[in-house]
GUTOR-950651 format. One record per residue (C-alpha): residue number from 1; residue in three letters; x, y, z. Coordinates in steps of 0.25 Angstrom, whole numbers, plus 5000, padded with zeros to 4 digits. Example, Ala and Ser with C-alpha at 12.3 -4.5 7.8 and 13.67 -1.06 7.14 Angstrom:
! residues 2
r num->1 | residuo->ALA | u->5049 | v->4982 | w->5031
r num->2 | residuo->SER | u->5055 | v->4996 | w->5029
This chain:
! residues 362
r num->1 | residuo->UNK | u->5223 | v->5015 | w->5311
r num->2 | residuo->UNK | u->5222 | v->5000 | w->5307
r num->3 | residuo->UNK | u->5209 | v->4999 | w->5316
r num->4 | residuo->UNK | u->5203 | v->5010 | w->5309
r num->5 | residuo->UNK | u->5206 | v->5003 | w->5294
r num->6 | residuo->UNK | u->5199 | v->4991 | w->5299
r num->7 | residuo->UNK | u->5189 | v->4998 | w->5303
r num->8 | residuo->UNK | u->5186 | v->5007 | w->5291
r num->9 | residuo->UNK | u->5189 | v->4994 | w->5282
r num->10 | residuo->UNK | u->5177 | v->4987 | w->5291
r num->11 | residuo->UNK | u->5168 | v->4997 | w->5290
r num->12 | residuo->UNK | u->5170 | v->4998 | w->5274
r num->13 | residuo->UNK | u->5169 | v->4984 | w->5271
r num->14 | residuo->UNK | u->5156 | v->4986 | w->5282
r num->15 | residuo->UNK | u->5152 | v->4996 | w->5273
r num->16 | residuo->UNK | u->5155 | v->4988 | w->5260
r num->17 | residuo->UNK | u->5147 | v->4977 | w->5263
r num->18 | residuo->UNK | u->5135 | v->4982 | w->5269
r num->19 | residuo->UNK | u->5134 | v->4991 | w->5254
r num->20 | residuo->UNK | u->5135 | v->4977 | w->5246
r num->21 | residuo->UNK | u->5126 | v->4971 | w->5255
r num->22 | residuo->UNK | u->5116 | v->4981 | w->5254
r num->23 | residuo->UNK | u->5120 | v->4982 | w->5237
r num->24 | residuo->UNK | u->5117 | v->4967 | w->5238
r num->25 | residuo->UNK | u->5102 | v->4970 | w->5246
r num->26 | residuo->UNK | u->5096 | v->4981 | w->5238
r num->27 | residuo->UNK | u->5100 | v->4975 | w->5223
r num->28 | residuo->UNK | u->5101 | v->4960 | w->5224
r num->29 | residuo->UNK | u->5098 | v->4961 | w->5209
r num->30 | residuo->UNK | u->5110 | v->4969 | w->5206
r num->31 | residuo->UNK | u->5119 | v->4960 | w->5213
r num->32 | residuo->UNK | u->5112 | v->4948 | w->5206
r num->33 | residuo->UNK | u->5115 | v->4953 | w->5193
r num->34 | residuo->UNK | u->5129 | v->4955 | w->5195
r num->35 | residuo->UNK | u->5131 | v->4942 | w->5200
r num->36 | residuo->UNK | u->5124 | v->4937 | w->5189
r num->37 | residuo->UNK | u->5135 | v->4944 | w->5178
r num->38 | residuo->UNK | u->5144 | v->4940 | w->5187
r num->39 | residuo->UNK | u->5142 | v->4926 | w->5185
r num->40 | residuo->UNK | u->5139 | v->4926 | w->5172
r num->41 | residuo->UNK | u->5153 | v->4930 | w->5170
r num->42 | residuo->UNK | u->5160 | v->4920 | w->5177
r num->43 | residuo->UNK | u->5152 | v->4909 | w->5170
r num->44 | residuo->UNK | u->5154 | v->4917 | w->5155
r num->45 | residuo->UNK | u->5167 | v->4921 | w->5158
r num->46 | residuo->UNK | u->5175 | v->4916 | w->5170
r num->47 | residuo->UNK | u->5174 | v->4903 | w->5172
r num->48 | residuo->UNK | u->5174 | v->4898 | w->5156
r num->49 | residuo->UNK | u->5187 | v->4907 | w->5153
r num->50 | residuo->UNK | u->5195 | v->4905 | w->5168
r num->51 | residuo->UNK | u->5192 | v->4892 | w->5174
r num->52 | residuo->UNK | u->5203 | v->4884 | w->5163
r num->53 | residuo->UNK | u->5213 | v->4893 | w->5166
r num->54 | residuo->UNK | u->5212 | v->4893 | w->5178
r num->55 | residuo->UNK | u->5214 | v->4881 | w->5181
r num->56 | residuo->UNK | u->5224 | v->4878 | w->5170
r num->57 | residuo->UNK | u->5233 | v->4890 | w->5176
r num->58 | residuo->UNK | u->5232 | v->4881 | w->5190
r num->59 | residuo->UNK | u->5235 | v->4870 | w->5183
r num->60 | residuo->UNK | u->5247 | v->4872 | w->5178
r num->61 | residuo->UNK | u->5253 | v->4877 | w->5190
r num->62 | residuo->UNK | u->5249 | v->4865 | w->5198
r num->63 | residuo->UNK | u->5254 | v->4857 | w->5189
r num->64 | residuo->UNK | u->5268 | v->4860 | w->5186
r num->65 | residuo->UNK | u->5264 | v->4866 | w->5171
r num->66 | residuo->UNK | u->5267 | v->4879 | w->5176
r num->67 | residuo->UNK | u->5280 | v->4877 | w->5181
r num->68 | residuo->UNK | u->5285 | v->4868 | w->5168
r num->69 | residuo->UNK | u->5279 | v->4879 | w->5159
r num->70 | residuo->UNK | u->5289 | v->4888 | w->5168
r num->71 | residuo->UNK | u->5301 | v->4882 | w->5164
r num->72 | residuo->UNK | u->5299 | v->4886 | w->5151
r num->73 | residuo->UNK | u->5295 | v->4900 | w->5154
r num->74 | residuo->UNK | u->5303 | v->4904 | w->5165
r num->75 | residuo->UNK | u->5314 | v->4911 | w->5157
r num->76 | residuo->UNK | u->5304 | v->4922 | w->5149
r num->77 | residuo->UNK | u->5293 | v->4923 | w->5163
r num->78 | residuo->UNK | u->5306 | v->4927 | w->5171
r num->79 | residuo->UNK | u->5311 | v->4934 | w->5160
r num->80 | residuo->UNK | u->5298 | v->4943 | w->5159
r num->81 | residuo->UNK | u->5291 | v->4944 | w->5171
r num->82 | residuo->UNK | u->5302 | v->4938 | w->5181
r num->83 | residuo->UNK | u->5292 | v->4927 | w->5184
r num->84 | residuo->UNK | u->5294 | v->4912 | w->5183
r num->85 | residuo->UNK | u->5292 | v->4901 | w->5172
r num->86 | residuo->UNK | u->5280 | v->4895 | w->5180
r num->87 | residuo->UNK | u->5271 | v->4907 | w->5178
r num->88 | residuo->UNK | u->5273 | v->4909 | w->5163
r num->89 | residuo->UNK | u->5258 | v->4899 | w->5163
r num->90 | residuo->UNK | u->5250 | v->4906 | w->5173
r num->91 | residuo->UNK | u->5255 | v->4919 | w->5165
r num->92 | residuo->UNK | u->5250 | v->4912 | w->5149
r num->93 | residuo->UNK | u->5239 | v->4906 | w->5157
r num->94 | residuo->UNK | u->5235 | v->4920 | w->5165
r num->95 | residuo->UNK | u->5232 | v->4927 | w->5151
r num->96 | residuo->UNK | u->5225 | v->4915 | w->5144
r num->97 | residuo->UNK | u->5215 | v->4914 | w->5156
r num->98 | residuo->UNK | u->5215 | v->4927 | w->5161
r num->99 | residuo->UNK | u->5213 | v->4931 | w->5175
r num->100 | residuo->UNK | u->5213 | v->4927 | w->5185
r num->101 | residuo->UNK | u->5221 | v->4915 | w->5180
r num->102 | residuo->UNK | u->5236 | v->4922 | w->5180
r num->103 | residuo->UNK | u->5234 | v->4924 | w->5194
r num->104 | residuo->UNK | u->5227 | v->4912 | w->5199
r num->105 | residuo->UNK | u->5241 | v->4905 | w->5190
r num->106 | residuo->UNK | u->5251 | v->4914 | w->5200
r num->107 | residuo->UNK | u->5243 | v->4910 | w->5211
r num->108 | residuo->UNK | u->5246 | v->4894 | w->5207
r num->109 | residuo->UNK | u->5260 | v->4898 | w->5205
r num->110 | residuo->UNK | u->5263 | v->4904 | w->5220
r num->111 | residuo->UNK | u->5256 | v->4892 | w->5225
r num->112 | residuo->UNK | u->5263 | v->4883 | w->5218
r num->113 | residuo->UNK | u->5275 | v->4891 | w->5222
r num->114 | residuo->UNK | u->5280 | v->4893 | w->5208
r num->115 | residuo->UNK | u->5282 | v->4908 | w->5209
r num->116 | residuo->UNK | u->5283 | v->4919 | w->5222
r num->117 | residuo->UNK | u->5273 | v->4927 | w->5228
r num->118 | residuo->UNK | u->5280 | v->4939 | w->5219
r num->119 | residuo->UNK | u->5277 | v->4933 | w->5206
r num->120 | residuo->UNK | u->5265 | v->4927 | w->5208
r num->121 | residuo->UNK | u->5262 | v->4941 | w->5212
r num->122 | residuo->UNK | u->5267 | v->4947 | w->5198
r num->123 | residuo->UNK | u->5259 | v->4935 | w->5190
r num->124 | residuo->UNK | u->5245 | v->4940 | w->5195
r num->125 | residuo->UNK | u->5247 | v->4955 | w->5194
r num->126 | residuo->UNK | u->5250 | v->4952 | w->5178
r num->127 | residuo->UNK | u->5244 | v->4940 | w->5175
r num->128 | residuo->UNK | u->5230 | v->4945 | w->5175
r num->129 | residuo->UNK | u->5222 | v->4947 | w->5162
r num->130 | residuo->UNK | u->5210 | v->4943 | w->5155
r num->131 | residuo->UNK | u->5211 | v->4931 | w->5148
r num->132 | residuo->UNK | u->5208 | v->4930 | w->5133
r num->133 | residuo->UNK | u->5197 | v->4921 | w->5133
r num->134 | residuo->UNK | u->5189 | v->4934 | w->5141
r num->135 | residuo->UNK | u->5197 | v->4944 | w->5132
r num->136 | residuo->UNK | u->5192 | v->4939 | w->5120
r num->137 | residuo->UNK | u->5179 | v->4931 | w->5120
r num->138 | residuo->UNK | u->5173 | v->4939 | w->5131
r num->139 | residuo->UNK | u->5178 | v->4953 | w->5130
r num->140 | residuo->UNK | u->5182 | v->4954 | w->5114
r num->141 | residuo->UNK | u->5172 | v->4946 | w->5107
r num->142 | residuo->UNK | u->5162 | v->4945 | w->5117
r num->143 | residuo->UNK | u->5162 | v->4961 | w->5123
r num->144 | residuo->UNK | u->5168 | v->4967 | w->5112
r num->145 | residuo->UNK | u->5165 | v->4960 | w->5101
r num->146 | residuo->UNK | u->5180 | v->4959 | w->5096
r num->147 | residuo->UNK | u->5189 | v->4948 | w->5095
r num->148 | residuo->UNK | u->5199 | v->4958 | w->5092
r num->149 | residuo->UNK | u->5197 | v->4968 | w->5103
r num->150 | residuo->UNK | u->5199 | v->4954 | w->5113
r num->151 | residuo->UNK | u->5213 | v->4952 | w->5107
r num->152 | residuo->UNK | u->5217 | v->4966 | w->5110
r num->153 | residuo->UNK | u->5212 | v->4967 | w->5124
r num->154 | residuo->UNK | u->5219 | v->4952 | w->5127
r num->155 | residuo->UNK | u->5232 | v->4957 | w->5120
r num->156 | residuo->UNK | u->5230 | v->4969 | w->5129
r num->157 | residuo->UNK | u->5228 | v->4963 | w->5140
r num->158 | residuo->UNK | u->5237 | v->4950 | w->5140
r num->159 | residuo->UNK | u->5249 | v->4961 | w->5137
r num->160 | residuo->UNK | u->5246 | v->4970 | w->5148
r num->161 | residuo->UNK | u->5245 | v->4957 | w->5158
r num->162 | residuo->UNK | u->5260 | v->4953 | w->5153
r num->163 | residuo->UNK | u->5266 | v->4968 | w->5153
r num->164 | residuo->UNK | u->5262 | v->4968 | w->5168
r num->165 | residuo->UNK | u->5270 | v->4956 | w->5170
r num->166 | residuo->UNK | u->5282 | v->4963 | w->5164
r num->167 | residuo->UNK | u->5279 | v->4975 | w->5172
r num->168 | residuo->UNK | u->5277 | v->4966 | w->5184
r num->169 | residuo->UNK | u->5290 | v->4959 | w->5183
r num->170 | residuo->UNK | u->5299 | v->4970 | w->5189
r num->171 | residuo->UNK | u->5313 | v->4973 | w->5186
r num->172 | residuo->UNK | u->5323 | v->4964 | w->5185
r num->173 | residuo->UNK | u->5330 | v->4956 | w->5175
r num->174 | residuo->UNK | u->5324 | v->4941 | w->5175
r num->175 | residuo->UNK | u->5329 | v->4935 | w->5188
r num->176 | residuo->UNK | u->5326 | v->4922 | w->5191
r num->177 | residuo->UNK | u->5319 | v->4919 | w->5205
r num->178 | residuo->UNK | u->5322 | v->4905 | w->5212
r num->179 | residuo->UNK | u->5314 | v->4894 | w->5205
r num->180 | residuo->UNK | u->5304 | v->4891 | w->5215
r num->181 | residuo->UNK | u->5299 | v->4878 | w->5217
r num->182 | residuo->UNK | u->5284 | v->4874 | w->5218
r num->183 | residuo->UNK | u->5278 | v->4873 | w->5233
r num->184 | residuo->UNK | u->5269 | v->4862 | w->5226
r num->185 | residuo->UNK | u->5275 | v->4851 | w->5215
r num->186 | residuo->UNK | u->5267 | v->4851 | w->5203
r num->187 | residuo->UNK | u->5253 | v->4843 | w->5205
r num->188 | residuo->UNK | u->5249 | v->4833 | w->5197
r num->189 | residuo->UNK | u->5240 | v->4836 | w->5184
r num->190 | residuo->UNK | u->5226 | v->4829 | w->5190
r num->191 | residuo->UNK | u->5227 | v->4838 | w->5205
r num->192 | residuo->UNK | u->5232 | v->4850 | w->5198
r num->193 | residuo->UNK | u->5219 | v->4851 | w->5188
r num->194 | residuo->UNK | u->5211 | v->4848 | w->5200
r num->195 | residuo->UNK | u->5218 | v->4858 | w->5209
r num->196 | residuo->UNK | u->5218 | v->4868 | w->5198
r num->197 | residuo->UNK | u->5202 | v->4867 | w->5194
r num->198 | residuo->UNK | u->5198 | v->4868 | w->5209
r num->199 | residuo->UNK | u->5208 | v->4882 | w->5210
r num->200 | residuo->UNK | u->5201 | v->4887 | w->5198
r num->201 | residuo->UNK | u->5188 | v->4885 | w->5204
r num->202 | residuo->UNK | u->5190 | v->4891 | w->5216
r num->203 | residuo->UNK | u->5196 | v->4904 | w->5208
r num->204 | residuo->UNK | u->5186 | v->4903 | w->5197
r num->205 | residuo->UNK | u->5174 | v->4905 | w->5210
r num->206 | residuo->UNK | u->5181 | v->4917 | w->5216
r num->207 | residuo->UNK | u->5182 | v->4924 | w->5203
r num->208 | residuo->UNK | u->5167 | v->4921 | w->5200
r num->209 | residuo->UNK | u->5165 | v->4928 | w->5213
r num->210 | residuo->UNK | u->5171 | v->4940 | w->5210
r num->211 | residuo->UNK | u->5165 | v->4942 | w->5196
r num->212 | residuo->UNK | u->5152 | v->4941 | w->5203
r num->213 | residuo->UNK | u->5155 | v->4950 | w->5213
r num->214 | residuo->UNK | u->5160 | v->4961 | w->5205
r num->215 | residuo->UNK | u->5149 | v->4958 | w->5196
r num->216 | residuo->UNK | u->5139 | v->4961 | w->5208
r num->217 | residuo->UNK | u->5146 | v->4972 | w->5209
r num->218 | residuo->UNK | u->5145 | v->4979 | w->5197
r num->219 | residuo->UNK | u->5132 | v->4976 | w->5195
r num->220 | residuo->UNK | u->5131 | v->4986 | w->5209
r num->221 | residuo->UNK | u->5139 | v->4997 | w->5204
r num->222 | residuo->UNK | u->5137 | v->4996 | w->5189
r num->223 | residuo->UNK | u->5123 | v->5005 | w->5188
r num->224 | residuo->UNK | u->5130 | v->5016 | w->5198
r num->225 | residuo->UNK | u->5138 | v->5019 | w->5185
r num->226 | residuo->UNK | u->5132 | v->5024 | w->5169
r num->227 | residuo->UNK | u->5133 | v->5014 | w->5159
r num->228 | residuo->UNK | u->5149 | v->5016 | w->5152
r num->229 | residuo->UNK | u->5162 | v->5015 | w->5155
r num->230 | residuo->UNK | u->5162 | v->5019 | w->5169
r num->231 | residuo->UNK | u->5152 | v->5007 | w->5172
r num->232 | residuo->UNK | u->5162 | v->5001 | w->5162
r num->233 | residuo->UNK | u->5174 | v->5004 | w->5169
r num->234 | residuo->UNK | u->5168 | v->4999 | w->5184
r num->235 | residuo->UNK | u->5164 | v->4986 | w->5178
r num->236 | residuo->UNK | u->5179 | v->4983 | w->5173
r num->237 | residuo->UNK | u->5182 | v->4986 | w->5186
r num->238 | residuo->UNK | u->5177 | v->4978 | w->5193
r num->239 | residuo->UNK | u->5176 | v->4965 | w->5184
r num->240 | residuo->UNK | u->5182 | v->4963 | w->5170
r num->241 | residuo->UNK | u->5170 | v->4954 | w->5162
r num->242 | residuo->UNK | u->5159 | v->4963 | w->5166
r num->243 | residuo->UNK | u->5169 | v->4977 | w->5164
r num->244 | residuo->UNK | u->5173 | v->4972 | w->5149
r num->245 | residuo->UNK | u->5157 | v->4972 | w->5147
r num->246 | residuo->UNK | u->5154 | v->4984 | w->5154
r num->247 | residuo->UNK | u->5167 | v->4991 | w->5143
r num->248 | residuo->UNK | u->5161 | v->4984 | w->5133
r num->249 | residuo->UNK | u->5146 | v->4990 | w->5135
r num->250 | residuo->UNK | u->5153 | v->5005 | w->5137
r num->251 | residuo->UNK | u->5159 | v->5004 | w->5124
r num->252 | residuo->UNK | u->5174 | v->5005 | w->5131
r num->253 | residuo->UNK | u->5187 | v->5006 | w->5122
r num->254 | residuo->UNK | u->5194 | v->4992 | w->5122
r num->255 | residuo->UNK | u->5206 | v->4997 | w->5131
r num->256 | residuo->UNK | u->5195 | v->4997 | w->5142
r num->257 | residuo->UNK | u->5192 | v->4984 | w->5140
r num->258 | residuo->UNK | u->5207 | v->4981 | w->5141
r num->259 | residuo->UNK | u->5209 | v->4989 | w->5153
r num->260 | residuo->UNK | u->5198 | v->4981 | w->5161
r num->261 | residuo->UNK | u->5202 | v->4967 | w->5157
r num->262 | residuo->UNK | u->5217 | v->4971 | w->5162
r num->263 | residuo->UNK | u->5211 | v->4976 | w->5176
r num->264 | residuo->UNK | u->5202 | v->4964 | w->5176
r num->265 | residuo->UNK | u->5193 | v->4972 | w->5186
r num->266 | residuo->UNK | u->5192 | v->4970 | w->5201
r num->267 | residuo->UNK | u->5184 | v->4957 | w->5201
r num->268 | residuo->UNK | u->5198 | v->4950 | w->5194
r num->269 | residuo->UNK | u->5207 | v->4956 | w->5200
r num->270 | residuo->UNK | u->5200 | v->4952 | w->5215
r num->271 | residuo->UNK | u->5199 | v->4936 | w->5209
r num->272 | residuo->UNK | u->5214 | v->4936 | w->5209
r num->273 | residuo->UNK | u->5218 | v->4940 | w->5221
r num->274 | residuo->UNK | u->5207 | v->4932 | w->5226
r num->275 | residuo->UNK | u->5213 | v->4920 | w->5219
r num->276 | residuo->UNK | u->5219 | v->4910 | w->5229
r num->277 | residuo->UNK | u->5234 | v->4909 | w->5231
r num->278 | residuo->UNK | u->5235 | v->4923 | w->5222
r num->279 | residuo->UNK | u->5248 | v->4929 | w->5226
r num->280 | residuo->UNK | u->5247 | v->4942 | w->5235
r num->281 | residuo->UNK | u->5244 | v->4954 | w->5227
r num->282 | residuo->UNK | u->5239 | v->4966 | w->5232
r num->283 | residuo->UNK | u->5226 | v->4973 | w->5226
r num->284 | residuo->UNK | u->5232 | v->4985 | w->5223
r num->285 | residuo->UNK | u->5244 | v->4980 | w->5214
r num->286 | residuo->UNK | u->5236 | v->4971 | w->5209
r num->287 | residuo->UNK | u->5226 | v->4983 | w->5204
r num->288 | residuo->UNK | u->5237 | v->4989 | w->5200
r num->289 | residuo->UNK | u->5244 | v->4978 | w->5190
r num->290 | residuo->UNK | u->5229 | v->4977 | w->5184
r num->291 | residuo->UNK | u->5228 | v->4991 | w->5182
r num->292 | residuo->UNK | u->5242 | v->4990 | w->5175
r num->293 | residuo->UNK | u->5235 | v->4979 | w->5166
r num->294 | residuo->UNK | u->5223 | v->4988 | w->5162
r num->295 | residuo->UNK | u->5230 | v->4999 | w->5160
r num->296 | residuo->UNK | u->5241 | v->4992 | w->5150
r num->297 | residuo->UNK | u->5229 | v->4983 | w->5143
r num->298 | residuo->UNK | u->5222 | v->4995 | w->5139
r num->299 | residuo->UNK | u->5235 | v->5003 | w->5134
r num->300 | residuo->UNK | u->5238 | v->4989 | w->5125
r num->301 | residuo->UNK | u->5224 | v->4988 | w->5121
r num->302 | residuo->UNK | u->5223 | v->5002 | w->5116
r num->303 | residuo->UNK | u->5236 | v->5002 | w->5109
r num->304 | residuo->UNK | u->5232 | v->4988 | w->5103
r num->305 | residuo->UNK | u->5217 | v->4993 | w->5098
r num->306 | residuo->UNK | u->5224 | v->5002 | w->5087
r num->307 | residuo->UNK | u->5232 | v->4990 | w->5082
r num->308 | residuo->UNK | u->5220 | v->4978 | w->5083
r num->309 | residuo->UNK | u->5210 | v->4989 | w->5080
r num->310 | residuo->UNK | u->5195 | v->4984 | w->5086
r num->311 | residuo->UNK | u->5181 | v->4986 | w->5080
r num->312 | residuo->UNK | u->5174 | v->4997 | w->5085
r num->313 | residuo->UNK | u->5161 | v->4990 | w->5086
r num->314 | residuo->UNK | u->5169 | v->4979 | w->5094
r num->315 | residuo->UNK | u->5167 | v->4990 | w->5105
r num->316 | residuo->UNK | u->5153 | v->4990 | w->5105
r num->317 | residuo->UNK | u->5145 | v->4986 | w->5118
r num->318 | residuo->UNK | u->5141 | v->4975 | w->5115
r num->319 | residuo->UNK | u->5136 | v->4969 | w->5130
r num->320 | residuo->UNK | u->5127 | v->4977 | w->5139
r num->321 | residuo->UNK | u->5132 | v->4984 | w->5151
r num->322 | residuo->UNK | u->5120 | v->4978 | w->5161
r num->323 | residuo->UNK | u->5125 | v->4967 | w->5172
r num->324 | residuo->UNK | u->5115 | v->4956 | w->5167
r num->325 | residuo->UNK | u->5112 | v->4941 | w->5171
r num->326 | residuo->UNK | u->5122 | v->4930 | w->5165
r num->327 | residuo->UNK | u->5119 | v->4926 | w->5149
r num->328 | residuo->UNK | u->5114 | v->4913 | w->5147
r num->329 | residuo->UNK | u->5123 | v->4910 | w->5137
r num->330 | residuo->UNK | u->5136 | v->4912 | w->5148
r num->331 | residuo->UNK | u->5128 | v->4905 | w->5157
r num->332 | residuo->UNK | u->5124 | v->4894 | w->5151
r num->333 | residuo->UNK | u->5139 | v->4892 | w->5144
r num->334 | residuo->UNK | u->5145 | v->4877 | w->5144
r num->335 | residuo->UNK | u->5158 | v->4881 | w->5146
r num->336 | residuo->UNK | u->5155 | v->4889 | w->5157
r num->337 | residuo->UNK | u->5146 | v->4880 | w->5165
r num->338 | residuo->UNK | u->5154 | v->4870 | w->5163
r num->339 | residuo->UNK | u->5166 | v->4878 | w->5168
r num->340 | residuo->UNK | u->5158 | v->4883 | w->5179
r num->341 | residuo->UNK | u->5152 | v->4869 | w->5183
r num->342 | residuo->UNK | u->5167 | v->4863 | w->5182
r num->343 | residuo->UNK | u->5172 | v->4872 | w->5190
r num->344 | residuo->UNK | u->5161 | v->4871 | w->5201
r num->345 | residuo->UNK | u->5162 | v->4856 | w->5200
r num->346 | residuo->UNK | u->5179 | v->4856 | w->5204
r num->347 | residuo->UNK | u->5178 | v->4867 | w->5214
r num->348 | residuo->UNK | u->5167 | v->4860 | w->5223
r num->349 | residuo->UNK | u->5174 | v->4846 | w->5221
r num->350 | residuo->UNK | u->5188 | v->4853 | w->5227
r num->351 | residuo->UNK | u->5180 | v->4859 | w->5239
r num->352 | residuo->UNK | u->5171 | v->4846 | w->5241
r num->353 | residuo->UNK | u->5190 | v->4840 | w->5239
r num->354 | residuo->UNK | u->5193 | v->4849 | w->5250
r num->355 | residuo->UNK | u->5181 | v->4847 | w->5261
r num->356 | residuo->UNK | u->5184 | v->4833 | w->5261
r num->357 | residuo->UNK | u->5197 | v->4835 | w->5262
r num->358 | residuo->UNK | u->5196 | v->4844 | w->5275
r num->359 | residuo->UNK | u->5186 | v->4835 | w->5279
r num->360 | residuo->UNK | u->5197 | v->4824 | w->5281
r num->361 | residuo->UNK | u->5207 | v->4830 | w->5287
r num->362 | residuo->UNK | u->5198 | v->4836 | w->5298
């Protein structure tokens, strides 16, 4: 029977890549385009709006901030999510940064030693969301064209992340686990900035990669389906940036928009669990918890519309619906080629560190 699952696992993966590479043959141009897009959102949105918390969520942990800021919140995190003082920054700097920088925090945190596999565990399921820089300059005033509309989908949102960490805590009073003590002792400020940029680095490239591949593949699948809200819906799917334009060009009701940044499409959620060091989550549950976070951002967004009442024209299309090649203006943006040239410039000093490194010992 096992023999037969590997067979059939074989012969589908065969299958799957002979399609992609036949895709990849016959429209090079489709492929092309989507990389393009791709692209052109990690440069406009990715790297400008990720790389600082990324690595200042790091940062702390290597540094001891995070477990001195712990000693100030242990009480109310125990008390609320049955989770340790030390987590209460990666938590604050998760939904200032938006994801994946909760998770890419938790991941620090077990390293380190700070928390068990459990909790780490509990800390990525609910500390993912989108971040407000993306909320509400790229979605709100940028997509929608409303200030106001951002603030509810980040209120949304940002509440739906923390009532999933209330649900996630289980039953149970506030019982207080054995403090642990760190494998590593705090690193000094110099080594933990240094360490910190080249982690972010390295995460910062695989999420790139992923943003381009499920750009290339919506580029591929997107003209099998009409114009609207089911080529709408697939887009969300499967990457968040380009999902909010597709809602936005379909005309789609702002609890959409809500629902899709609280699933965050498959291309985040694949970024995280990629993440080194990310605590062992499985795909379903982790589908799951962000499933829950759709569902309970769109039910908050749609009770908060009535009360912070939005424009109707602010739901107007106001981007087209086509893939096309990268805007000059995001392309040419200083903070972003400056992040992106930065960030290039550290990762190949720490892998040019560590050749020579293994180059001495052998």
């Amino acid at each position: 029977m096992d023999r037969k699952k590997d067979l059939l696992r074989s012969a589908a993966l065969l299958l799957l890549s002979l399609s992609c590479g036949a895709a990849l043959s016959l429209a090079p141009e489709t492929a092309a385009r989507g990389a393009a897009a791709g692209l052109d959102v990690c440069l406009g949105v990715l790297v400008p709006s990720l790389f600082p918390f990324l690595v200042l969520s790091v940062f702390l942990v290597r540094s001891g901030g995070a477990a001195l800021l712990g000693r100030v919140f242990d009480r109310p995190f125990r008390l609320l999510f049955r989770l340790p003082g030390c987590c209460a920054p990666v938590v604050l700097m998760g939904l200032a940064g938006g994801y994946p920088v909760g998770a890419r925090g938790a991941a620090s945190l077990l390293r380190e030693g700070s928390v068990s596999e459990g909790e780490a565990r509990r800390l990525t399921a609910f500390c993912v969301n989108a971040g407000p820089a993306f909320v509400l300059s790229a979605v709100g005033a940028g997509m929608l064209r409303s200030v106001q509309a951002g603030a509810v989908l980040l209120a949304s949102g940002l509440a739906a992340s923390l009532l999933l960490g209330l649900l996630l805590r289980g039953r149970g009073g506030a019982r207080r686990t054995e403090r642990r003590r760190p494998v590593r002792p705090p690193e000094k400020a110099g080594q933990a900035l240094t360490a910190s940029v080249s982690d972010a680095c390295r995460s910062l490239v695989s999420m790139c990669c992923f943003v381009v591949l499920f750009s290339v593949v919506y580029a591929y699948f997107a003209p099998l389906l009409p114009p609207g809200k089911a080529r709408a819906a697939l887009a969300a799917v499967l990457e968040v940036t380009n999902g909010c334009r597709e809602l936005t060009a379909s005309g789609a009701p702002l609890w959409a928009f809500a629902a899709a940044l609280g699933f965050g499409g498959l291309s985040v959620q694949l970024q995280i669990l990629s993440l080194p060091g990310v605590p062992r989550v499985s795909l379903p549950q982790f589908l799951l918890a962000r499933l829950a976070h759709a569902a309970t951002a769109a039910l908050l967004t749609a009770l908060l519309t009535p009360l912070l009442p939005v424009p109707a024209e602010s739901a107007e299309p106001v981007l087209s619906n086509e893939i096309g090649q990268p805007s000059a203006a995001l392309a040419g943006s200083p903070a972003a080629a400056a992040a992106l040239l930065f960030a290039c410039t550290v990762f190949l000093l720490s892998g040019l560190s560590r050749y020579d490194a293994i180059r001495r010992k052998a």
